[in-house]
DOMAR-47633 format. One record per atom (N, C-alpha, C): residue in one letter; x, y, z. Coordinates in pm, whole numbers, plus 50000, padded with zeros to 5 digits. Example, Ala and Ser with C-alpha at 12.3 -4.5 7.8 and 13.67 -1.06 7.14 Angstrom:
# DOMAR-47633
a513194943150780
a512304955050780
a513204967050780
s512854977550708
s513674989450714
s512905000350787
//
This chain:
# DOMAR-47633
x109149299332932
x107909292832890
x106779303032874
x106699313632909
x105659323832953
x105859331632766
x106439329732723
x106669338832574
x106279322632486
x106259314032534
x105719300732409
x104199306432347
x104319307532227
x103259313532109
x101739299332167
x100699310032190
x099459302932170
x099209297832057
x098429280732044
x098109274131949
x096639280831829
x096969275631740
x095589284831697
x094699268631666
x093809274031692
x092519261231674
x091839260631541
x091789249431476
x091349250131338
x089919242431340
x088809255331346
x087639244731382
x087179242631231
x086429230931157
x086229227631043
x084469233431079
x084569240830962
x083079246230991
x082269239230867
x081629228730860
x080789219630761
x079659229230712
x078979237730723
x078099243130726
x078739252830643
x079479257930648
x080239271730524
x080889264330446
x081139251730458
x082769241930371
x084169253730392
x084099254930521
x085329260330583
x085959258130667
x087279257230693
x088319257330765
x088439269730848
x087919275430983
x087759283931079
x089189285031162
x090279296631144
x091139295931218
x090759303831343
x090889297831448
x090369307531611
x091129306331616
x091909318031679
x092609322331805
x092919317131928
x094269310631955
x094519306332090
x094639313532175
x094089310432319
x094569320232405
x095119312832524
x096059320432560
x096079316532744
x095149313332825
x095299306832918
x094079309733068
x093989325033117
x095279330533109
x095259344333141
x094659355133034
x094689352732968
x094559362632811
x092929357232802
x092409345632828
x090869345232809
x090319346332969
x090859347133046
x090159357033162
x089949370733189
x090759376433133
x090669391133139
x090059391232959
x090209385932830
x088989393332798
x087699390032863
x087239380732922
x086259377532942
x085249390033046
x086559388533151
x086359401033240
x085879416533173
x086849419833074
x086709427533010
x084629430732951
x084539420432869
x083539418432805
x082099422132883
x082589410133047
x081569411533117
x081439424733141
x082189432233204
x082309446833303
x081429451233164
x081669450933054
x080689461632947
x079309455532896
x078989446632932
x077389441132898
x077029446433053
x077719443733178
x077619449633302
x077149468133300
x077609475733264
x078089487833266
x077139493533121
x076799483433028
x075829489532909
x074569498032992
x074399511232919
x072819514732960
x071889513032910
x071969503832764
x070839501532705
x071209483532724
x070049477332616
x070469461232641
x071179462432511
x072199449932541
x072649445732414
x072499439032354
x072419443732199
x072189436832071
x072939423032062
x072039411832061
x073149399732030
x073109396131896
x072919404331797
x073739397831639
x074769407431680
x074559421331758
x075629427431710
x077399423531814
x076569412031940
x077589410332020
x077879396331950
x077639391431877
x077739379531756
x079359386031664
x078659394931621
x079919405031534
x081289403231555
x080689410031728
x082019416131825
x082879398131818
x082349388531890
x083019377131905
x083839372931793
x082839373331668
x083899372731553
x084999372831528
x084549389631567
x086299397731524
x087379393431547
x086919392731695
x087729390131831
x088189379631771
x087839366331758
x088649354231767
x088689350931624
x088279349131523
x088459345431395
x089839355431388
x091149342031305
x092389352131222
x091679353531115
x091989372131051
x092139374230884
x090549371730868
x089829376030973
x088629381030950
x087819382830868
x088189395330810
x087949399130674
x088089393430557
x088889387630516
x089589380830431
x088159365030438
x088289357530551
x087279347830555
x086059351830500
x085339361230585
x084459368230566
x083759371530415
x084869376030343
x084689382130238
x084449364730121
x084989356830163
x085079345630090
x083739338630149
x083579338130244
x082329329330266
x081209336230206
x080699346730204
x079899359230118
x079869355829996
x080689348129973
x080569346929777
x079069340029753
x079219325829867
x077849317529870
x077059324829931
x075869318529821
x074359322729822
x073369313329908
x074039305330022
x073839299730080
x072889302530223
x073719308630266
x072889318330386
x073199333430364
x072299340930441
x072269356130437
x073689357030591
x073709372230546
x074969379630640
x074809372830816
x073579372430853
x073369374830987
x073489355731024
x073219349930916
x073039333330945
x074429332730969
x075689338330887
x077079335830884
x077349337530981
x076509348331052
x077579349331167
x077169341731319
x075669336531315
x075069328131383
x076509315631370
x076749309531262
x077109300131232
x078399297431282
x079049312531289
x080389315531312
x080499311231467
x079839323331539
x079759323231596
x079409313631735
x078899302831665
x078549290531772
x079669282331748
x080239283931636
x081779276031613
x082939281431735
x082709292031727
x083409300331849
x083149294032009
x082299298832005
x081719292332152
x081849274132215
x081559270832068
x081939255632163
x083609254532146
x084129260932144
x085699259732187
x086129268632278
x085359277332315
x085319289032420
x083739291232476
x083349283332535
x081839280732605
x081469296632673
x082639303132789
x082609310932856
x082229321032817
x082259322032652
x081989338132610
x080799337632541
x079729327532523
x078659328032513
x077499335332527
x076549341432550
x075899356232613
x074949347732686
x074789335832668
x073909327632754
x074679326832893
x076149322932904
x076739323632975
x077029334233053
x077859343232983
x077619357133023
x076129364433155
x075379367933083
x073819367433161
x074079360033309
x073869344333255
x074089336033362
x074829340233489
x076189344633480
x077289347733563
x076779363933600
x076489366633527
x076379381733596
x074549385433697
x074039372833666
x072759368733758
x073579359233913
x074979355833874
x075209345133983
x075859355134116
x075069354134215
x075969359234319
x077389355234366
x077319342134370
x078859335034384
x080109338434317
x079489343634159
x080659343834091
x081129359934144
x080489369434193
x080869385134232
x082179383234313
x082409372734387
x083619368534415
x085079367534393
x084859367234255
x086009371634170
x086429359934059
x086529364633967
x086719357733824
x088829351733862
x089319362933954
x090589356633984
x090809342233999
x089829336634071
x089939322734118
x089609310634045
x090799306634000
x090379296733850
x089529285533856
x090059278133977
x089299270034010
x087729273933974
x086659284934051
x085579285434053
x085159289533881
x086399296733806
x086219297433686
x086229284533589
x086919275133620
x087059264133569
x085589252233627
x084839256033730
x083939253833752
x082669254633681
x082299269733659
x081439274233602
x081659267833444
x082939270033422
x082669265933251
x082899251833248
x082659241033294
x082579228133295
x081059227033328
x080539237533422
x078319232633428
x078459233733315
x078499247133223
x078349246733082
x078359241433011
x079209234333011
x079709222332890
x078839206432940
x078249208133032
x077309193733067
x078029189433160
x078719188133242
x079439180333377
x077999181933409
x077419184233465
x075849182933542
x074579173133432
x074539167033323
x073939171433220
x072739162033286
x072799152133385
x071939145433447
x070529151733514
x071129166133532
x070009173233592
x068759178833483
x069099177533369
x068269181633250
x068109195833247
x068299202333317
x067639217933339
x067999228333270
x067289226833128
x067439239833051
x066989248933079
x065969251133078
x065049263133174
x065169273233003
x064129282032990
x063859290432871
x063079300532993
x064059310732957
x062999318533079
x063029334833020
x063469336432896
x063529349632854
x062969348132712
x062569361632640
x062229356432500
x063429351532436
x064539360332481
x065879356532363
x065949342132362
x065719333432463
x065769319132465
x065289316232393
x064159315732418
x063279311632297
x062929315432135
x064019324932127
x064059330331988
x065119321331914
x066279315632011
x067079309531994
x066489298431948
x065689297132062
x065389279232009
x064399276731873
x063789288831859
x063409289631741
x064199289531625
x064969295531600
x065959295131522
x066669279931495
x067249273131574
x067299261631623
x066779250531506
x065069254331530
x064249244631476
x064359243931396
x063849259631314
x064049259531172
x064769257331087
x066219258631133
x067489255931082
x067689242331062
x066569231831201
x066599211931144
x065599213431099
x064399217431109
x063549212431054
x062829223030944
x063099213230840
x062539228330681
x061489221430609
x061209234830589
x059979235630480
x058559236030609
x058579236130719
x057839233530862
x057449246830962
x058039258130906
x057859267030987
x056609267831069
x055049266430962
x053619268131063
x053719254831190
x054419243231170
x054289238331242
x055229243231386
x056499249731381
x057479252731413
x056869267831505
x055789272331487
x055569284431555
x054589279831620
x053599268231610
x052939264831701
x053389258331816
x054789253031807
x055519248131930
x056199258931980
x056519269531964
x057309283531964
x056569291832092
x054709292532017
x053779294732100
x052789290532212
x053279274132205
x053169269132339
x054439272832422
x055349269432418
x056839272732481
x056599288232543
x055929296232504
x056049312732543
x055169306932639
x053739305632660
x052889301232777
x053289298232863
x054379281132842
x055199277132929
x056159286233035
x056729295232905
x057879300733011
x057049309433088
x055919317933045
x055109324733155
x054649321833256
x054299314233322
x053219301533420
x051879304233347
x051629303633194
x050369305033162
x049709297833143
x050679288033126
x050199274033082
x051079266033182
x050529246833174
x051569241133207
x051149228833155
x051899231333077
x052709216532978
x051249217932901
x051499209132757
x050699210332671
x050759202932565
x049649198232481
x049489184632385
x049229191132218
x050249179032120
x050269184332004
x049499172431954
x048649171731784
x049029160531711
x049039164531598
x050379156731590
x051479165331477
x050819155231336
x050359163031227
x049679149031115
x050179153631012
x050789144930929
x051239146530804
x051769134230740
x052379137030615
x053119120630547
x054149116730611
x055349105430573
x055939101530667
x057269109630619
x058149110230708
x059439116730660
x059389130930628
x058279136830688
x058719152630635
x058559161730805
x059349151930895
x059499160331007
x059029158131131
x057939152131161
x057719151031302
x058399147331412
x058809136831397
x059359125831516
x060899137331514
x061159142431404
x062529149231423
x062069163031515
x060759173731453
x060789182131548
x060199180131698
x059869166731761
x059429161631861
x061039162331953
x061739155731894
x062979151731929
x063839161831938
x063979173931846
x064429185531900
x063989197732009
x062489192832019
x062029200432100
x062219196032250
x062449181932285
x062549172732405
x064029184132432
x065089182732349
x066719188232394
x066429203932403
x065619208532376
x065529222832403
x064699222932489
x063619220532516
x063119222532647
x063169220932749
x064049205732802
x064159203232943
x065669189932905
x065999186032801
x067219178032747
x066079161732825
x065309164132834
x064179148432801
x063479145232680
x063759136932633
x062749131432540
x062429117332557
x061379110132482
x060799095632498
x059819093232393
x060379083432293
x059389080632205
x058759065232202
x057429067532213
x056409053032225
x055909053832092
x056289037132062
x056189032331959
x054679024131955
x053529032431909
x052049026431908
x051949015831859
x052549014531776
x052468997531713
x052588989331804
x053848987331929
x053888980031975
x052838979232107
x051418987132091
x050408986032238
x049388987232160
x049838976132031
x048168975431993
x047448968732069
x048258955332129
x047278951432223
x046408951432334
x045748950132397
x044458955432511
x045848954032666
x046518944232649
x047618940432747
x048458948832784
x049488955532626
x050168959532644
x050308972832693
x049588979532713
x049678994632798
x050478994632945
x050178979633014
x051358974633083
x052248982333098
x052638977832995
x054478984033004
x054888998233043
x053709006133041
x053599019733070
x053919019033224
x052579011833271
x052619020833415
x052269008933462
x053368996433428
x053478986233540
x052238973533522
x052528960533510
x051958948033530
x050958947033689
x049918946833666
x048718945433745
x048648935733850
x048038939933959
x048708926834103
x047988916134044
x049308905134051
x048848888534040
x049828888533926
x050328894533877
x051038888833695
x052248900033741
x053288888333662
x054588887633664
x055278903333631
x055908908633732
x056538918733716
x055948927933793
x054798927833897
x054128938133932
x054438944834068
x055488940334128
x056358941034213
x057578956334124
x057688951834033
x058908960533983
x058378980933925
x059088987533929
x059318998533897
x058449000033729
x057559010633712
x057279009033598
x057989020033490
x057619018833341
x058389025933272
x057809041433334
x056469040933336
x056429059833327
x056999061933478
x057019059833588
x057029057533717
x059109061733706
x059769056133640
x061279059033619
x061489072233585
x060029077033459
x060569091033431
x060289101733581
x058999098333568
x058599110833677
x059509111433805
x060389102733826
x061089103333967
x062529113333861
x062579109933765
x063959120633703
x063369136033709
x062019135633591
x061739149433620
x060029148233587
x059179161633589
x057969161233565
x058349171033385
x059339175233343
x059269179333210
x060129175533136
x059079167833055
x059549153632926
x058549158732840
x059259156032729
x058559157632614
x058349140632542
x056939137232546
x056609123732496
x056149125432378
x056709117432304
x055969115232159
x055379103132118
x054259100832126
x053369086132079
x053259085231926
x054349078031871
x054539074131697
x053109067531702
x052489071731554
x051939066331479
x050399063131614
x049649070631651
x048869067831773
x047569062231727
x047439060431579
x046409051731547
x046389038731549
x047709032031625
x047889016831622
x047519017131743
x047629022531807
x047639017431933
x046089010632002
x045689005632120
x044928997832141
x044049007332235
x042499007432229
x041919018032320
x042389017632480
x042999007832531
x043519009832636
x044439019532667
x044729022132569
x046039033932557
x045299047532576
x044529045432505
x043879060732485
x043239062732610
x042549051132651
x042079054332783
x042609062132955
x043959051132919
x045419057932980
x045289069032936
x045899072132847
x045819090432834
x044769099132854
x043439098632823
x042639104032864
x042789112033048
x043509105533078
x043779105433255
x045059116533217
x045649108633165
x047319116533170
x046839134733088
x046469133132994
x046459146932956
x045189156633012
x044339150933080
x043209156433199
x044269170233283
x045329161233332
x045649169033499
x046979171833511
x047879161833377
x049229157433377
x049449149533478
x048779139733527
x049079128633639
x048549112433579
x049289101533610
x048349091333599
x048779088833753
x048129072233747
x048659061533862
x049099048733803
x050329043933891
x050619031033813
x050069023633878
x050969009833848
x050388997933926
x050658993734088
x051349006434149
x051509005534285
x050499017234351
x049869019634270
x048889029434341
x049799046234329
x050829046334305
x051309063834328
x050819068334200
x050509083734248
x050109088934107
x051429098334078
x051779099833994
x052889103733847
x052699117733809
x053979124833838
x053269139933796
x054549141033658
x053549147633576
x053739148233477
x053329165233419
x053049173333479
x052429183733469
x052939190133405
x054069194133399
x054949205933301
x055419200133109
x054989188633141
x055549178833018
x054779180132903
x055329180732829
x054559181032646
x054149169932611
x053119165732531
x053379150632469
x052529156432326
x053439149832238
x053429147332107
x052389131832053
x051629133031953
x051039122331900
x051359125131785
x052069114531714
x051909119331549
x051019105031496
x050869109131334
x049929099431264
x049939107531150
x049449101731033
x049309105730893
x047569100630851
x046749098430962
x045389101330930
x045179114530832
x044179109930775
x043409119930700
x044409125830582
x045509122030564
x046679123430438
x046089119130356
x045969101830346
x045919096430244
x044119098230178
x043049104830258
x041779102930283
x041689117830131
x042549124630193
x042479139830155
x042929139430039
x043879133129975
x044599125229851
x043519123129771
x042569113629784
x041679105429733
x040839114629698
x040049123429768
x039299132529735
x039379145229652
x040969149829615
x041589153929528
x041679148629358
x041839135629380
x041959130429292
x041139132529144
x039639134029183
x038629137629068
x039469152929001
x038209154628888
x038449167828812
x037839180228890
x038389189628930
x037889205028985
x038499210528883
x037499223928913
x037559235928821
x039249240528907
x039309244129038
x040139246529082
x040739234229194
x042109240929220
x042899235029311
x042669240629395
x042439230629546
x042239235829684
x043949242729758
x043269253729819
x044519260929836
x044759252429949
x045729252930025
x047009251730143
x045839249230245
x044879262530296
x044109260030413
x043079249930358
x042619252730279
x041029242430230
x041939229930252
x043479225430208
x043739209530226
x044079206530331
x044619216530439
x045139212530593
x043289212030664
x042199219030629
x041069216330680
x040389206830695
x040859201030555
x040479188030466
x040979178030556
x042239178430613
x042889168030691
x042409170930818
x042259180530905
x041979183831003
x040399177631033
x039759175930918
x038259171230957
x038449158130940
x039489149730860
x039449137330844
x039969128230976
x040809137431044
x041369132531168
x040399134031286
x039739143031315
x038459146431405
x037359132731372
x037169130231231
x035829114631249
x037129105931265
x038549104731275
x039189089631316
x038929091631484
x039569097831552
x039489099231687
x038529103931754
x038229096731908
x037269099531944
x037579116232036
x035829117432068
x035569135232043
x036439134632201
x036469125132263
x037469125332449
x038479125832417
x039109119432278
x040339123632290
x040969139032224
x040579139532124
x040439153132081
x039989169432176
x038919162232208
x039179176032347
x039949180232419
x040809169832453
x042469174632546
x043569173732441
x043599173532296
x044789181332246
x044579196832214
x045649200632254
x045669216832226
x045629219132135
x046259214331977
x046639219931859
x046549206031791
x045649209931673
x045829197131559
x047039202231489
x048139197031462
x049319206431372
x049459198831207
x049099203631124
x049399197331000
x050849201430912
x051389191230868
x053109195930834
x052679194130648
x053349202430617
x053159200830492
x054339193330417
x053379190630302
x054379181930229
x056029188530144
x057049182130135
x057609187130127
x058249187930001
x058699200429961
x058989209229784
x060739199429799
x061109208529640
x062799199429581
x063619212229684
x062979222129713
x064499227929758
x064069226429921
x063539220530012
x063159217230104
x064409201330095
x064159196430003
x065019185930043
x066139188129992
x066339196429918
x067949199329923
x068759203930013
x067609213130095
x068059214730194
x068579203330267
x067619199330331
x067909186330415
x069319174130417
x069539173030304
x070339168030222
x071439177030237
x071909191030240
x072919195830306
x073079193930481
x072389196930522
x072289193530664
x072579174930703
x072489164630613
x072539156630629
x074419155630609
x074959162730485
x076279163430456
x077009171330579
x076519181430610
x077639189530697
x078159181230826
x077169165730807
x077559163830954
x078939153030894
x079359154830779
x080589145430665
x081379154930664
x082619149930642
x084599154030666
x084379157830461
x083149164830409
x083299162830261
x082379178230224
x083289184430125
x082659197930085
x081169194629977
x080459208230029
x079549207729968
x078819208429878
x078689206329755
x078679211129611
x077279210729557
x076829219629462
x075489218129414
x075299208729314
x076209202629270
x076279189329144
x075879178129267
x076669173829393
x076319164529494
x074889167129526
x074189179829575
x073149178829618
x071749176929533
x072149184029395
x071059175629233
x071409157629278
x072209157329258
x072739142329235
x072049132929401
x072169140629505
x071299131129631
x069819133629603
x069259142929580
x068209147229565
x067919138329443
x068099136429376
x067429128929199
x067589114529270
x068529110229300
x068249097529347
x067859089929473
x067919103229554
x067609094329737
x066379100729749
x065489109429690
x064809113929717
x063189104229737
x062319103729806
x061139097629738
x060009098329802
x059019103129754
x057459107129819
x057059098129927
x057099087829902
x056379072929982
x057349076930137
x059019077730120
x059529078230273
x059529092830237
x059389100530257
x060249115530267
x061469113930269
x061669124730380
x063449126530410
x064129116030425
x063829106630549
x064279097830570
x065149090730459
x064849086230341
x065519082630202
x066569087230227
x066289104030240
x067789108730218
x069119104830275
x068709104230421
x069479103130515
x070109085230496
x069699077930466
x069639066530405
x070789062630305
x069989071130196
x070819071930054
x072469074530067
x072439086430187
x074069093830200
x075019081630279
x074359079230370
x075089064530422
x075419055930338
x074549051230256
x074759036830171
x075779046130066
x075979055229993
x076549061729913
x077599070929906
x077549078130008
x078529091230030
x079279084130120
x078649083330231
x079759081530414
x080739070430384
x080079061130287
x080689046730265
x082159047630175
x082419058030073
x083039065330043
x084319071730085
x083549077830204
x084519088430291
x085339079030353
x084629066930428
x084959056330550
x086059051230413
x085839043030340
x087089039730216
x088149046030220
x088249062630183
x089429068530227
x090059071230339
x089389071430416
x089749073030586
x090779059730603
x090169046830582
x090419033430607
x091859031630538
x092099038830409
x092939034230289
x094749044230315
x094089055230443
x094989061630474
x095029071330357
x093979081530312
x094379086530189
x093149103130318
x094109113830278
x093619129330338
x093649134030215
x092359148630224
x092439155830129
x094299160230108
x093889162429972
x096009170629929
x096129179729994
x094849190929986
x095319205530091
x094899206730214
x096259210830289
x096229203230443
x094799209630503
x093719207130597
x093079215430604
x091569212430569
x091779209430439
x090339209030367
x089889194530416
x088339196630300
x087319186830326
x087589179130173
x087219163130240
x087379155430120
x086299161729990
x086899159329873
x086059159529811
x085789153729677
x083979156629650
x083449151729556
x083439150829442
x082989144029319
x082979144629199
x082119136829123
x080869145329067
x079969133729026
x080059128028930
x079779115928856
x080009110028720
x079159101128692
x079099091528587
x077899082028559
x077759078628637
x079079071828698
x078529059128799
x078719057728936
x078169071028941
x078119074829124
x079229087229149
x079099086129303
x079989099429302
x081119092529368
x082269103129349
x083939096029356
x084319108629465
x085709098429561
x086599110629620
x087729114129551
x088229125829540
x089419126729465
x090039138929514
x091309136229435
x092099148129511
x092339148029639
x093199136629690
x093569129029775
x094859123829756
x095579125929894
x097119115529862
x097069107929986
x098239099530001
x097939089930090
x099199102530246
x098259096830340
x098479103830488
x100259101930516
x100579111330549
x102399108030595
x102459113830724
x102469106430838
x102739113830943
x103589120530962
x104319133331007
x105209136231022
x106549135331108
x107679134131062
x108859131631112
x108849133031269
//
């Protein structure tokens, strides 16, 4: 049994429209490289380069390397160093252990100096990794590389957004310093070109909390309630309140208040307290620490204001800053000057261009069993596209159109013909088709 050939792992990489052959290994054969690896990030006298320890992993586990390599390069899709980002995390979530996040980790852990011999404690460590703990939330960003990561991260979901994307980049550095603690955005722009998404990625990178309050529903003077508990004499005031659940999990959550111009001045009043100190009190009298926590407000004030005022004849067009100023002053007369004094950053997102949503629109596909083509992405873009929702459309459009598609062949028992590949597309008058498909034969 000791000579039975390791399996090779065929990870489907959506993001290249490739079929990734890794390398199987033993338990034995991926402990000692691992060992290996460590003893030389251990034993380096300078630090090491991680695109260039990106490279190394490559090599290492991708079969016919080169050969892939040389084929994925054809697309003009991403540059050299994205490929191998891309590769490379394909790697890792099938081999967690060789990560450099990991790596670091273990060679900071006293316990593990113990010896990598002992599988058990090895089989330990790479199960925290993979989330067996995931209840504890504790990402922790405590180096720049972290945070370069998570930058990267963003930009890669959220496009066409970068100025907004470095102002959360540059609170996060404060954070990890003790320079700050915890800190307030309001994120303003049209609908669908990003917020609530980079709110929501920033909650999983910073502490794996997030929480989104829906303002509409506290327009009323009543409903703030629901926050921090029903008031003695009325029903429920005995019970646990919503914010009162988080703060006993953790004090760093990232809150995002949708749309914060619905909401009812009771709300604001509430917050006024909360973003003072990072503490409120509920309705049992404890006060709520909240101190390390972000909170997000979005709204599209001063969009449509700034629109209107455009509208006449100028000699010239207002550049980029004159129209984010334009919005920035329109949002300052909606809100009052108490509440505005405790946000840190007005953030304005800009509206978003055709190759911004083409983008998007790939990122919406890679997460589909279906290759990627530039005829499909004209073709989502011309028709899912639309100013009034943004992105959102998109994501929309591919469901009602593409996935519905895929799910048909899946259902009908029909796999791409070449073993391996991704279904695929074909556009025509009347919508887009799967083809090049036979029906599934299990084998003998």
């Amino acid at each position: 049994m000791s000579d039975t050939k390791q399996p090779i792992y065929r990870s489907v990489c959506r993001e290249l429209n490739t079929v990734l052959l890794v390398e199987g290994l033993s338990l034995e054969e991926e402990k000692t490289l691992y060992w290996t690896i460590k003893k030389r990030v251990k034993d380096s006298k300078k630090p090491v380069n991680l695109e260039d320890y990106k490279k190394y992993i490559a090599k290492k586990f991708i079969l016919d390397f080169d050969v892939v390599m040389a084929e994925i390069q054809t697309s003009e899709m991403y540059e050299e160093e994205e490929i191998y980002d891309i590769v490379y995390d394909s790697i890792v979530s099938l081999y967690p252990n060789f990560s450099m996040s990991f790596i670091c980790t273990d060679l900071n852990s006293d316990t593990f100096m113990t010896g990598l011999e002992d599988s058990s404690l090895f089989d330990r460590l790479k199960k925290s990794l993979e989330g067996s703990d995931k209840d504890e939330a504790d990402v922790g960003l405590s180096s720049l590389e972290d945070i370069t990561d998570v930058e990267k991260q963003l930009k890669k979901n959220i496009l066409g957004q970068d100025p907004a994307v470095a102002s959360v980049i540059k609170a996060l550095k404060l954070t990890a310093t003790g320079l700050s603690q915890g800190t307030s955005f309001l994120f303003v722009g049209p609908t669908g070109v990003g917020k609530t998404e980079l709110g929501k990625l920033l909650g999983d990178k910073y502490s794996g909390l997030f929480y989104k309050v829906n303002c509409a529903e506290y327009a009323g003077g009543h409903e703030y309630a629901k926050l921090i508990g029903s008031p003695p004499g009325y029903i429920g005031h005995t019970e646990k309140s919503l914010m009162a659940e988080k703060a006993e999990k953790s004090n760093r959550w990232v809150f995002l208040f949708d749309e914060i111009e619905k909401a009812h001045h009771k709300l604001y009043d509430f917050l006024l307290s909360l973003l003072d100190d990072g503490t409120c009190t509920d309705n049992m009298g404890n006060v709520l620490d909240f101190k390390e926590s972000i909170f997000i407000f979005t709204s599209n004030k001063g969009i449509v204001e700034s629109k209107q005022r455009r509208m006449g004849f100028t000699q010239n067009d207002p550049t980029e800053d004159e129209k984010k100023n334009s919005v920035k002053t329109s949002v300052r007369g909606h809100f009052s000057p108490e509440f505005m004094n405790r946000i840190d950053e007005v953030v304005v997102f800009n509206s978003l261009t055709k190759k911004d949503v083409k983008k998007i629109a790939k990122l919406q596909l890679d997460k589909l069993p279906i290759e990627v083509t530039d005829p499909l992405l004209e073709y989502i873009v011309k028709h899912g596209y639309s100013r009034e929702y943004g992105a959102r459309n998109i994501a929309r459009y591919i469901k009602n159109n593409i996935s519905d598609k895929i799910a048909d062949a899946i259902l009908s028992g029909k796999v791409p013909r070449k073993e391996g590949a991704l279904y695929s597309p074909k556009v025509t008058k009347d919508g887009v088709k799967i083809y090049d498909v036979k029906k599934f034969e299990a084998d003998a």
